[in-house]
C-alpha positions as a Markdown table, in Angstrom:
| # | Residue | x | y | z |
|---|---|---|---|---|
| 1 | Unk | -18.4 | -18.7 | -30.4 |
| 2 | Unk | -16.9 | -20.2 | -27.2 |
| 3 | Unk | -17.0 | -18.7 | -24.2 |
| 4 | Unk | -14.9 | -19.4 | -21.1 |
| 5 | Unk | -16.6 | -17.3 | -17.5 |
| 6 | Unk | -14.4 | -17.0 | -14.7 |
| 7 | Unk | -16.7 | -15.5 | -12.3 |
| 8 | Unk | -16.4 | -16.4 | -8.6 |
| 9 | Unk | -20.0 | -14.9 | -7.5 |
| 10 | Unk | -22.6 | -17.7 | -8.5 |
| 11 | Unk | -25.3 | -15.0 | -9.2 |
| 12 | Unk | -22.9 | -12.9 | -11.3 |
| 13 | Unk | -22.2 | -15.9 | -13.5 |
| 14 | Unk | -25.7 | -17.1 | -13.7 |
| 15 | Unk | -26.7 | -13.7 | -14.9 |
| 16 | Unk | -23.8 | -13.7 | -17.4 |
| 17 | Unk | -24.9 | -16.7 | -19.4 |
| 18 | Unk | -28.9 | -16.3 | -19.3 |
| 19 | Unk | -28.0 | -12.3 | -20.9 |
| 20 | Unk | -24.9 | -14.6 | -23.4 |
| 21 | Unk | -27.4 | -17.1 | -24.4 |
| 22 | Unk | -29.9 | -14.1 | -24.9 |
| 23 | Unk | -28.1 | -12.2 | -27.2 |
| 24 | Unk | -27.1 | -15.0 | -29.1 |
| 25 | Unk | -27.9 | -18.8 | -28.8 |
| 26 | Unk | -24.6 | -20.0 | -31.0 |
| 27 | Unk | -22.5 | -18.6 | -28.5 |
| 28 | Unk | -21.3 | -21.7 | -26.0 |
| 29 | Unk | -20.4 | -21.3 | -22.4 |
| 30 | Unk | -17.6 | -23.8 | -22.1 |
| 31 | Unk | -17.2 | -23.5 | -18.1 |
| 32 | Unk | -17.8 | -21.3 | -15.1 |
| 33 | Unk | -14.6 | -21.0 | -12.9 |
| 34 | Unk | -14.4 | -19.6 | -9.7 |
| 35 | Unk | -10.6 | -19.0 | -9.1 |
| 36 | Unk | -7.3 | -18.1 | -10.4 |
| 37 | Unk | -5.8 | -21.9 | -9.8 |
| 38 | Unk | -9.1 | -23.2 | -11.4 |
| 39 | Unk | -8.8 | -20.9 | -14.7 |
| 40 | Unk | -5.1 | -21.9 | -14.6 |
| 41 | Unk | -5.8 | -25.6 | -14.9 |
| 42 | Unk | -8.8 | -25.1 | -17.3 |
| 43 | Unk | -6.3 | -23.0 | -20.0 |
| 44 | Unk | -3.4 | -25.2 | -19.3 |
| 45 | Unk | -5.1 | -28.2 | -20.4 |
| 46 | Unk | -7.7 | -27.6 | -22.8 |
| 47 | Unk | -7.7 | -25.5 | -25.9 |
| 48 | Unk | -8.5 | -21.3 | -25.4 |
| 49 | Unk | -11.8 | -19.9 | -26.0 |
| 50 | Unk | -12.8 | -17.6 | -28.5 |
| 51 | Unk | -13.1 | -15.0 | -25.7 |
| 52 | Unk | -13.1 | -14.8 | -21.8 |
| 53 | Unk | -14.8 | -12.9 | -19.7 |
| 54 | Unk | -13.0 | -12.4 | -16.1 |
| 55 | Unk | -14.4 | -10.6 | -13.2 |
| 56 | Unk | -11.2 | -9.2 | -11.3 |
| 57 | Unk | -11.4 | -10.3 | -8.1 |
| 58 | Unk | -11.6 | -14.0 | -7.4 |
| 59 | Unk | -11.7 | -16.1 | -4.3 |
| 60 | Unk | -8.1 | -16.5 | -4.6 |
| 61 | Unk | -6.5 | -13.2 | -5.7 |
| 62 | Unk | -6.9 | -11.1 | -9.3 |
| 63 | Unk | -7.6 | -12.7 | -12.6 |
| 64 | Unk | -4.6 | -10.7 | -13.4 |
| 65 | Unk | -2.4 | -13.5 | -11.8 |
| 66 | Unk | -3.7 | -15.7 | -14.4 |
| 67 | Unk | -2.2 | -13.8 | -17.0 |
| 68 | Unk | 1.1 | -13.6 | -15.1 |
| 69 | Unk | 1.3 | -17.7 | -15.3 |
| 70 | Unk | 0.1 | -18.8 | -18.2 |
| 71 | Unk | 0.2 | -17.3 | -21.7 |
| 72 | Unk | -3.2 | -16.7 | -22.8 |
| 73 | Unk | -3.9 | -16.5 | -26.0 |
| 74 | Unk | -7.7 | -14.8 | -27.0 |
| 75 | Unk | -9.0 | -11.7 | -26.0 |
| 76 | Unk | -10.2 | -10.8 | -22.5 |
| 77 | Unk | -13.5 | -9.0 | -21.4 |
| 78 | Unk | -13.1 | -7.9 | -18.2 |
| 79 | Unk | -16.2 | -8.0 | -15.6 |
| 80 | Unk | -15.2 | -5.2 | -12.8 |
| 81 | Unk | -16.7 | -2.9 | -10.1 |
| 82 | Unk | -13.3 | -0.8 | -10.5 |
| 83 | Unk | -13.4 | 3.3 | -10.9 |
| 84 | Unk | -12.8 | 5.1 | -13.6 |
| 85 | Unk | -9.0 | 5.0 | -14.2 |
| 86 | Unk | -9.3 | 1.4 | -14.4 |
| 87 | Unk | -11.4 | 1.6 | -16.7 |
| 88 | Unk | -9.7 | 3.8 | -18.7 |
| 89 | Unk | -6.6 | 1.5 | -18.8 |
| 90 | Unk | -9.3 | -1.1 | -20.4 |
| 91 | Unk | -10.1 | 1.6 | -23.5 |
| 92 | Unk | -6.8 | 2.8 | -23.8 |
| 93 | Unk | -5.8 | -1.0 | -24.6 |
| 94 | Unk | -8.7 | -2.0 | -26.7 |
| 95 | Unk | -9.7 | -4.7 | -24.2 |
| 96 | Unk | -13.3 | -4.5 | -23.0 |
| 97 | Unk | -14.5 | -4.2 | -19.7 |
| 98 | Unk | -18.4 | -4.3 | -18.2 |
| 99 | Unk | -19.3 | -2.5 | -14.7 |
| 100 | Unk | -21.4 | -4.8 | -12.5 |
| 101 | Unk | -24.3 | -5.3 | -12.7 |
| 102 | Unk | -23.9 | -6.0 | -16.3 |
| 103 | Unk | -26.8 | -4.8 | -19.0 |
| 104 | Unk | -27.8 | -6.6 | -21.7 |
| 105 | Unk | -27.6 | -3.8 | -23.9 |
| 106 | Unk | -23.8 | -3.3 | -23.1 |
| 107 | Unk | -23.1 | -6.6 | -23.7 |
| 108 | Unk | -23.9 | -6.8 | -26.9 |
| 109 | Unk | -21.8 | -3.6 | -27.4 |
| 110 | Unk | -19.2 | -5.8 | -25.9 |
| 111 | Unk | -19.7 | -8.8 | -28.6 |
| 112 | Unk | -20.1 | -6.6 | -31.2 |
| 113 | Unk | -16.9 | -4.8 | -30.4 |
| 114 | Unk | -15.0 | -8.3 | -29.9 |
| 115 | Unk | -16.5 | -9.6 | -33.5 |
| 116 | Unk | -15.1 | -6.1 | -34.9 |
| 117 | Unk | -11.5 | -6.5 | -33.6 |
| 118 | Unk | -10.7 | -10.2 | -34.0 |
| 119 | Unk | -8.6 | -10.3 | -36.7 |
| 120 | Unk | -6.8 | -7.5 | -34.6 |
| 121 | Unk | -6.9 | -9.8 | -31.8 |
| 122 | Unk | -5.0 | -12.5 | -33.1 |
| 123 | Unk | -1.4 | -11.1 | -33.7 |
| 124 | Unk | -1.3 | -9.0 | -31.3 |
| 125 | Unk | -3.2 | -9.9 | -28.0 |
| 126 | Unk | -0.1 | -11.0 | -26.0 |
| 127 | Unk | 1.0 | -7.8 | -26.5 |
| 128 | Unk | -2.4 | -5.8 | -25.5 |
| 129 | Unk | -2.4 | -8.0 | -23.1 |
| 130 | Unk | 0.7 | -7.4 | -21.9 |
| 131 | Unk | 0.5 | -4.0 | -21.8 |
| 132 | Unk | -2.9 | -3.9 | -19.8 |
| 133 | Unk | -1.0 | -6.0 | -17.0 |
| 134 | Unk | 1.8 | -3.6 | -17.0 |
| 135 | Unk | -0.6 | -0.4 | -16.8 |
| 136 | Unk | -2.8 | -2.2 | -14.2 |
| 137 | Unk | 0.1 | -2.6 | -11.9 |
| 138 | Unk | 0.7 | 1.3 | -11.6 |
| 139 | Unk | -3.2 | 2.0 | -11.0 |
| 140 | Unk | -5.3 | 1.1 | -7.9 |
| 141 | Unk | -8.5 | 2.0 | -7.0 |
| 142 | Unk | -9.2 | 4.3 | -4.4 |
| 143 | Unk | -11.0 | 2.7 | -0.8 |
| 144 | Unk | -12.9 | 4.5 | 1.7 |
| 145 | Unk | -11.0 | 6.2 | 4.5 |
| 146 | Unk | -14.3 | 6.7 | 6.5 |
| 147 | Unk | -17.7 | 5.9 | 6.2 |
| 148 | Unk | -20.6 | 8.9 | 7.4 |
| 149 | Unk | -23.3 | 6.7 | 9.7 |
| 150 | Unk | -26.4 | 7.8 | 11.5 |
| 151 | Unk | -25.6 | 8.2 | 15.5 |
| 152 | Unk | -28.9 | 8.6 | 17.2 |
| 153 | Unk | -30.0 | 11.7 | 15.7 |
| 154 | Unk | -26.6 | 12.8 | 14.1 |
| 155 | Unk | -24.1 | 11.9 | 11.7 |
| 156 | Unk | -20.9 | 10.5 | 12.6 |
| 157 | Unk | -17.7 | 9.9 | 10.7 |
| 158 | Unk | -16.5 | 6.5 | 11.4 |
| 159 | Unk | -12.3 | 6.0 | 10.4 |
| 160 | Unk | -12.2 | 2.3 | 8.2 |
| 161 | Unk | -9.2 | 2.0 | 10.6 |
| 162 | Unk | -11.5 | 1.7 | 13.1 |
| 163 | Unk | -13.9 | -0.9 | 11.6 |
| 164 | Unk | -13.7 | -4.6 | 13.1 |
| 165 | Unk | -15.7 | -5.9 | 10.8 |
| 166 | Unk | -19.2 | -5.6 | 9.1 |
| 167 | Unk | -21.9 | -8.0 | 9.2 |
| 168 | Unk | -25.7 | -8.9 | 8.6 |
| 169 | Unk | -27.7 | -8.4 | 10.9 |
| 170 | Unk | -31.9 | -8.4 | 10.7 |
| 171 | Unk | -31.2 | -7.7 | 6.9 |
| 172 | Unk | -29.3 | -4.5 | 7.4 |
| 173 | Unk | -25.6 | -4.1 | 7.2 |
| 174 | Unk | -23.8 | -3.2 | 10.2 |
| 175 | Unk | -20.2 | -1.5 | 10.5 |
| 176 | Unk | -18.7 | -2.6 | 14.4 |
| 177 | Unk | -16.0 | -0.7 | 15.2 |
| 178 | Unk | -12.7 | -1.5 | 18.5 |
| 179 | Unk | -15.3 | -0.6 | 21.3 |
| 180 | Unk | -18.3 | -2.9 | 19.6 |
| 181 | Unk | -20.2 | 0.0 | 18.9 |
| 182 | Unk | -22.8 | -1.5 | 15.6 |
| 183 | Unk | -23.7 | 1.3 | 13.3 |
| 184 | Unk | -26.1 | 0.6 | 10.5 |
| 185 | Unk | -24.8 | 1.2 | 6.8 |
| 186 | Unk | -26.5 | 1.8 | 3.8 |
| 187 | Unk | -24.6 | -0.5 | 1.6 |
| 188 | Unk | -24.6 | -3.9 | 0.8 |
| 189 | Unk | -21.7 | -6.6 | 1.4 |
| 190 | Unk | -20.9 | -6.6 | -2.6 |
| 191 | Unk | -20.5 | -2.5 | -2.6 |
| 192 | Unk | -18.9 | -2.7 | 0.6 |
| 193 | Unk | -16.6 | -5.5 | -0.4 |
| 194 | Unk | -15.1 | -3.2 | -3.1 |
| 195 | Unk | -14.9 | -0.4 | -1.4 |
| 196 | Unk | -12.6 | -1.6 | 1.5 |
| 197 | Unk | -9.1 | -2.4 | 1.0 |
| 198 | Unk | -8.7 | -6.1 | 0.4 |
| 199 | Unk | -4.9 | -6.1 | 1.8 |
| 200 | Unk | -6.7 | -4.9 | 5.3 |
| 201 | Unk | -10.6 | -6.8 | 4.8 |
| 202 | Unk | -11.5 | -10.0 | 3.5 |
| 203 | Unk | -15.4 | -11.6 | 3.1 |
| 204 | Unk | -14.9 | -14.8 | 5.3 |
| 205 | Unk | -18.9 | -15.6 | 3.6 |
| 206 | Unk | -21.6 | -14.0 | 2.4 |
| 207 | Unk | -22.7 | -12.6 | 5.9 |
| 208 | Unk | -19.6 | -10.8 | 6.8 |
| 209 | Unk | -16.0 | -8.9 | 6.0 |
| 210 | Unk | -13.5 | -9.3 | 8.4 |
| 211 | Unk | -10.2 | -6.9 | 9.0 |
| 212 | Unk | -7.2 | -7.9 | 9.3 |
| 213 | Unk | -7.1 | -7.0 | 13.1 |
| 214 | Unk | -10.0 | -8.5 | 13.9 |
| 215 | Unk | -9.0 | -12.1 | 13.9 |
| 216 | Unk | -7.4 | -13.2 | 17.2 |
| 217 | Unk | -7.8 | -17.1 | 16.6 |
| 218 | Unk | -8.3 | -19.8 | 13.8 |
| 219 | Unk | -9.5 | -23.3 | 14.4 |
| 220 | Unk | -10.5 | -25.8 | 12.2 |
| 221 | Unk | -14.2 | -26.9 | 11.8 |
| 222 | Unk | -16.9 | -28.9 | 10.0 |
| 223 | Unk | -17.3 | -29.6 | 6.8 |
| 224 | Unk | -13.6 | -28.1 | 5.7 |
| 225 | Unk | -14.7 | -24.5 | 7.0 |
| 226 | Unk | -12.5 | -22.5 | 9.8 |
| 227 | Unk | -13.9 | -21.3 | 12.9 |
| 228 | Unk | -12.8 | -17.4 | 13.9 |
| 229 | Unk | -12.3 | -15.6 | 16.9 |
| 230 | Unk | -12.6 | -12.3 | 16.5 |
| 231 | Unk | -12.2 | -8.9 | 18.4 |
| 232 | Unk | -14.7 | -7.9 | 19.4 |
| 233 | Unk | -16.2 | -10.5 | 20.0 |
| 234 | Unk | -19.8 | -12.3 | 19.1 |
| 235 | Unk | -21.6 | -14.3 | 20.5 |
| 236 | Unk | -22.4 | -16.3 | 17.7 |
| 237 | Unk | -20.4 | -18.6 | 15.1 |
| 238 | Unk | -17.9 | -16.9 | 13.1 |
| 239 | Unk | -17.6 | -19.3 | 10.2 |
| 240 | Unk | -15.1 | -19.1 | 6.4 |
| 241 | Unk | -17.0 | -20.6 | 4.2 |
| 242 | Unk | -15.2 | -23.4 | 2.3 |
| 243 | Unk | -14.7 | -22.1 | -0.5 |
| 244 | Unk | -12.8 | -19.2 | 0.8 |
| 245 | Unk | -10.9 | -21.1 | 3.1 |
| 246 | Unk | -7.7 | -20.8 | 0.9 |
| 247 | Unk | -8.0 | -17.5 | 0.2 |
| 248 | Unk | -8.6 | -16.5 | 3.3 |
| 249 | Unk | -4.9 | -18.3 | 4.5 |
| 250 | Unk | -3.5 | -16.8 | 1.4 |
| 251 | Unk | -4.8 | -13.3 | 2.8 |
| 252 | Unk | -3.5 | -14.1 | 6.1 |
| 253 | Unk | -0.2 | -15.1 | 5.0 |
| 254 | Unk | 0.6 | -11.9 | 3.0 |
């Protein structure tokens, strides 16, 4: 069976095909993508997998934009952090989906269920397909509107409309609000990251999320990377990492 991972978190990916070649070594990883415009280049010039597995948020936007471009022609497991109404849309159209972090033992429900269904597959997947896109544009997940955080020896509610932007600091997680007030948060960046509204926050690298009113200036800088100035402002570096660069213009330019 060929395989075909578009995955846009290197650790994600790498877990993916050690549990794949686990389960089962005749199944072949043909590529790890990390994009929509990369997936879209892979399946416009080479022959589709057997099956894909797509996390839903990429560097550049949803896998679902892939779909919207290209016709895609084999059945889709998707790899997502979404709630439960997503989720349902995935049952309710017979296409697979696997909540991070993935199991191995859930996987292989996933392969056994794609094996079961392939001869369904094949006439009809553009039109499951088809009607998972047009289901998943009337559901979005809920974000957090506030976050509770420790204040000295009390609990405070802090607004996400008040969050700058959250960084790592001393291996903790830290939400900085307009005033530059740090409060610690028990999260990590990959929680937080899909928790927060990506139309208002966006992960400039893996040390930080940024809002959208955070960024007062953007200048080039070594390496391909962007230099930020933000609001409030640090003392240190505020670097997008390379490979976010275009997203990160793309988010910007909304």
């Amino acid at each position: 069976m060929k395989v075909l991972i578009i995955e846009d978190e290197q650790a994600a990916s790498q877990r993916l095909v050690q549990l794949l070649n686990q389960l089962d070594g005749s199944i072949q990883v043909q590529a790890v993508l990390e994009s929509v415009e990369d997936a879209v280049a892979r399946l416009t010039n080479h022959a589709p997998p057997d099956l894909i597995f797509a996390d839903i948020q990429l560097s550049d936007g949803l896998c679902f934009d892939i779909f919207k471009r290209i016709p895609v022609e084999c059945p889709v497991i998707f790899t997502t952090a979404f709630d439960e109404y997503a989720v349902k849309a995935f049952k309710v159209n017979s296409i697979d989906y696997l909540l991070k972090p993935i199991h191995p033992e859930e996987l292989g429900q996933s392969i056994q269920k794609y094996r079961r269904l392939k001869a369904a597959f094949e006439p009809q997947s553009k039109l499951r397909l088809a009607a998972l896109l047009e289901q998943m544009e009337t559901i979005r997940p809920s974000y957090k509107t506030r976050f509770l955080v420790k204040s000295g020896q009390a609990l405070q509610p802090i607004e996400t409309s008040q969050i700058r932007y959250v960084m790592i600091a001393d291996q903790l997680a830290f939400l900085v609000t307009r005033s530059g007030k740090r409060f610690v948060v028990d999260h990590t960046l990959d929680e937080l990251e899909v928790q927060l509204d990506p139309k208002q926050f966006f992960r400039i690298n893996r040390q930080m999320i940024v809002a959208l009113g955070a960024v007062q200036a953007i200048h080039p800088y070594f390496n391909s990377r962007l230099k930020l100035v933000l609001d409030p402002p640090l003392p240190e570096e505020v670097l997008v990492s390379r490979t976010k660069v275009n997203a990160f213009k793309n988010w910007l330019d909304q």
